[in-house]
C-alpha positions in Angstrom: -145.9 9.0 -143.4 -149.3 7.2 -142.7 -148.9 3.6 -143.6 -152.4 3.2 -143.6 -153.5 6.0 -146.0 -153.0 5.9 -149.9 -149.8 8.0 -150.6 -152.4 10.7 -152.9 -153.9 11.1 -149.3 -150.6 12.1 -147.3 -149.5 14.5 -150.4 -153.8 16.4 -150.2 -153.2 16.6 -146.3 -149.4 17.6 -146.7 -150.8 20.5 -149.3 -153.2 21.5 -147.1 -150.8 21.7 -144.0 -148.3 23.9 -146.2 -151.2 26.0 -147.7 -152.2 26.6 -143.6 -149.0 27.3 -142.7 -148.5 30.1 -145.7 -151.7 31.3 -144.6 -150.7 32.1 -141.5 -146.9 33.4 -142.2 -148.9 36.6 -144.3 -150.5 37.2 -140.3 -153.8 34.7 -140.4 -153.8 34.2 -136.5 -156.9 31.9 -137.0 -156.7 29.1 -140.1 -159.2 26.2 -140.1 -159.4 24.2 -143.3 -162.9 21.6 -143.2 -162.9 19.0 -145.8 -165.7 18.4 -147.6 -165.5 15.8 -150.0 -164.6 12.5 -150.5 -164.7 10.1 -153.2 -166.3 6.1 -153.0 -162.9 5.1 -151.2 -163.3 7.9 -148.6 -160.7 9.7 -149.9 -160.7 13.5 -149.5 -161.0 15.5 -152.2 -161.5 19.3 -151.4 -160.9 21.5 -148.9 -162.4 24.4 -147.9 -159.8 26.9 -145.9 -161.1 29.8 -144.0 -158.3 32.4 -142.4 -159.0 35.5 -140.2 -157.4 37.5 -138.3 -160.5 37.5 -135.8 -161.2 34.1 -134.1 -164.8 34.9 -134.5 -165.0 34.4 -137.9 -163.8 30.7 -137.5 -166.2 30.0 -135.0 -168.9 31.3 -137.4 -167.8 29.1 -140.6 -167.5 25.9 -138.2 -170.9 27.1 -137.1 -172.4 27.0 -140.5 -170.5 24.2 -141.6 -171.7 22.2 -138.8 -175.1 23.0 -139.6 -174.7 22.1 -143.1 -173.8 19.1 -142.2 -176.8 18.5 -139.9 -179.5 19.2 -142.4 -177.6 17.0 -145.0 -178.0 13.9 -142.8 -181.5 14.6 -141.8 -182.2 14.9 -145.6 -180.2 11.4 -146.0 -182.7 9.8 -143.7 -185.6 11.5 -144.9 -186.3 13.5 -142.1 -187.6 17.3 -142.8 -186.1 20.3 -141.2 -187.7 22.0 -138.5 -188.1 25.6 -140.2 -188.1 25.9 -144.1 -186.0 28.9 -145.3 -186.6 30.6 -148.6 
């Protein structure tokens, strides 16, 4: 148990942790969950879970998670991407 995080916190990341787990008991070599949202306390408040059997496909999600992320920030401070896609 976390002392420091709200008990609703421990019980999302304990789900999560037991939804990996199942995951990879039915033969997902390669789990990865990302969280993606939190509320105003900083709480999260989804997940999103990718599993494969390939390790590829987890390095492909983090990449275009990763990059996600990236152009949300720049867009937070205003700045415009570099190449528009349509």
């Amino acid at each position: 148990m976390h002392p420091e995080r709200p008990i609703g916190q421990t019980k999302f990341e304990s789900f999560i942790n037991l939804y990996l787990e199942g995951l990879r008991n039915l033969g997902f070599n390669h789990v990865q969950s990302f969280l993606i949202a939190t509320n105003s306390q900083q709480s999260h408040l989804h997940a999103l879970v990718f599993a494969a059997k390939n390790p590829t496909a987890i390095k492909i999600a983090e990449d275009i998670l990763k990059k996600i992320q990236r152009e949300q920030r720049e867009k937070q401070r205003g700045a415009s991407p570099l190449f528009e896609m349509d």
